[in-house]
C-alpha positions in Angstrom: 1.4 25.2 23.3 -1.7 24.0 22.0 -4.3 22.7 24.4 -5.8 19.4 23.2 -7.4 16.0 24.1 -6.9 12.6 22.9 -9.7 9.4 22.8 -9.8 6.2 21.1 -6.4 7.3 19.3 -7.7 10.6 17.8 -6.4 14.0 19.3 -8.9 17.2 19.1 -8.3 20.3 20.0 -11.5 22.0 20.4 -13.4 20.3 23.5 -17.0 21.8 21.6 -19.1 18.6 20.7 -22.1 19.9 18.9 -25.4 18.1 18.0 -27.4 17.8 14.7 -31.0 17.5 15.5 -32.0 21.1 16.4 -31.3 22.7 12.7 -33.5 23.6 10.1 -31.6 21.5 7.5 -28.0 20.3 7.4 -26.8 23.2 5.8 -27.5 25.2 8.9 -26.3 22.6 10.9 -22.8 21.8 8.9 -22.7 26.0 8.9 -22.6 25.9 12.8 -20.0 22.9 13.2 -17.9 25.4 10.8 -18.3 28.5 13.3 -18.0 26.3 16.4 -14.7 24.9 15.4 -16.1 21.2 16.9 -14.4 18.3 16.0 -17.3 16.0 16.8 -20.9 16.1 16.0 -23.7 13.5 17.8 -26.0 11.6 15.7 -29.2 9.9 16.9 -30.2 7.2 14.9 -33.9 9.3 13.5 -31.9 11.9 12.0 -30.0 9.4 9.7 -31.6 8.7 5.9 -31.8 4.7 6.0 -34.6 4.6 3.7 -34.4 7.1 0.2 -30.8 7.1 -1.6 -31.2 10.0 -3.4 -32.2 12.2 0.0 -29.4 14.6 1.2 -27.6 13.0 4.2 -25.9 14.5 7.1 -22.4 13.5 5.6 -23.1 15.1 2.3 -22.9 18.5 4.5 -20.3 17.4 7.3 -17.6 15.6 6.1 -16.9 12.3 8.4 -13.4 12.6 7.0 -13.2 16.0 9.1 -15.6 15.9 11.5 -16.2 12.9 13.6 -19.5 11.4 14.3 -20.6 10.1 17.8 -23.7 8.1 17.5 -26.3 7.9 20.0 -29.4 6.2 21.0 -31.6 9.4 21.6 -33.2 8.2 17.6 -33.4 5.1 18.3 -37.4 3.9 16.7 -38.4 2.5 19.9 -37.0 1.7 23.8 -35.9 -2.2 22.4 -33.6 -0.9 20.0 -31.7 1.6 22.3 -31.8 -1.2 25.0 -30.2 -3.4 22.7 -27.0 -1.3 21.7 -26.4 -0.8 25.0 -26.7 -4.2 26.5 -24.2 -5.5 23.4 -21.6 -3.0 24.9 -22.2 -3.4 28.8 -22.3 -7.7 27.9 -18.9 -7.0 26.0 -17.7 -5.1 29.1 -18.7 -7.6 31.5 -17.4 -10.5 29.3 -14.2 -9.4 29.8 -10.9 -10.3 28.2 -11.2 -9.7 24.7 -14.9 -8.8 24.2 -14.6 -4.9 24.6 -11.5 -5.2 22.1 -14.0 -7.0 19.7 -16.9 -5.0 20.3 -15.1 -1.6 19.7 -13.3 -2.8 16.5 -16.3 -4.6 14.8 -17.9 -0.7 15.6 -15.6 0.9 14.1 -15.8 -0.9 11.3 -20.2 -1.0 11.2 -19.7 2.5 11.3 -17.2 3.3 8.8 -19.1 0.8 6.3 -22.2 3.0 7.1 -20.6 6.1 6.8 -19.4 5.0 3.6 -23.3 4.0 2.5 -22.2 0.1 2.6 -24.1 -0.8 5.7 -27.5 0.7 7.0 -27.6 2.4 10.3 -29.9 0.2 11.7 -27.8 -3.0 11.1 -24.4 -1.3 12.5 -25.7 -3.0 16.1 -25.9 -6.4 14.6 -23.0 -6.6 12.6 -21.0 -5.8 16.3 -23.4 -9.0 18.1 -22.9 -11.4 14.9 -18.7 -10.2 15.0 -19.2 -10.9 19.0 -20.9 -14.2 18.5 -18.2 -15.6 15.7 -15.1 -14.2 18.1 -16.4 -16.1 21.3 -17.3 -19.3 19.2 -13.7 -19.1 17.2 -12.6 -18.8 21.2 -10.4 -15.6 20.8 -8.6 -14.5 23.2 -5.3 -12.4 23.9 -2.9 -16.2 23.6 0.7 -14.0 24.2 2.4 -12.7 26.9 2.7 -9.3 25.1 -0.8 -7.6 26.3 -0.3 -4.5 23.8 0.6 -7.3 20.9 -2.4 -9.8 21.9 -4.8 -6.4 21.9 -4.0 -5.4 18.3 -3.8 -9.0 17.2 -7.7 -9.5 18.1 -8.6 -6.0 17.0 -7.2 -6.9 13.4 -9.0 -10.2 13.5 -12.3 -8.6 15.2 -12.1 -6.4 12.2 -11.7 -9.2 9.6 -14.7 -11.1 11.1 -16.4 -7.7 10.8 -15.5 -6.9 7.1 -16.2 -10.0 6.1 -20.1 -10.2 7.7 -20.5 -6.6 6.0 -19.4 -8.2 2.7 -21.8 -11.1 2.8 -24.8 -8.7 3.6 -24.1 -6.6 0.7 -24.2 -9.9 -1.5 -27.0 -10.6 -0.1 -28.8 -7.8 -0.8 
């Protein structure tokens, strides 16, 4: 029997969840996610290369496609940006109904674009508020009986909405 754990759809098996901002370099650090056996690293925000291209980056060394990645707000540049990821999740929390289901799908998809070098880091939290924003004034909500059916129906339009701000940043820039 193999002992494992299960979140947001994803199963682990190794409860370890190691960090990456005490290592000399991201070698070291992608050598000791190897020896732990973790499944999931954390990320804050300062140790993510936003700026310079041709810089190594944490996912050339730890592959998200392996490993996933748990971002925090311990890099956050300054108090007003942590403040301001977290208030998007606790006002999608407190909004009820179908915010949470948009807030974690546009997130998933911020991150994934930024994992995949389409989206900066630092623009992950407002591609979630604008996807927010467009959900509530589209007035989404669950409209079926079927709560399980309604849930994945706004989750696949949260993640349209999402995909498609993405897209029109990247033309933009």
């Amino acid at each position: 029997m193999t002992d494992s754990w299960s979140v947001a759809g994803r199963t682990f098996t190794s409860r370890l969840i190691v960090g990456t901002g005490k290592y000399k370099d991201f070698e070291q650090n992608a050598a000791a996610v190897e020896a732990s056996g973790a499944e999931i690293v954390t990320v804050a925000v300062r140790r993510v290369n936003v700026s310079d291209p041709t810089a190594p980056m944490l996912t050339d060394f730890i592959d998200p496609k392996k490993i996933t990645y748990l971002p925090n707000t311990a890099g956050c540049f300054n108090a007003d940006d942590a403040i301001r990821t977290l208030r998007l999740a606790r006002e999608a929390l407190a909004a009820g109904g179908v915010a949470p289901i948009v807030f974690n799908a546009a997130n998933e998809v911020a991150a994934l674009a930024f994992l995949d070098r389409r989206l900066g880091f630092l623009n992950i939290a407002a591609v979630v508020a604008d996807t927010l924003e467009r959900a509530t004034n589209a007035g989404m909500d669950s409209g079926s009986d079927d709560a399980c059916d309604a849930a994945l129906a706004v989750d696949a339009a949260a993640r349209r909405i999402a995909n498609d701000i993405i897209a029109s940043l990247a033309i933009a820039a």
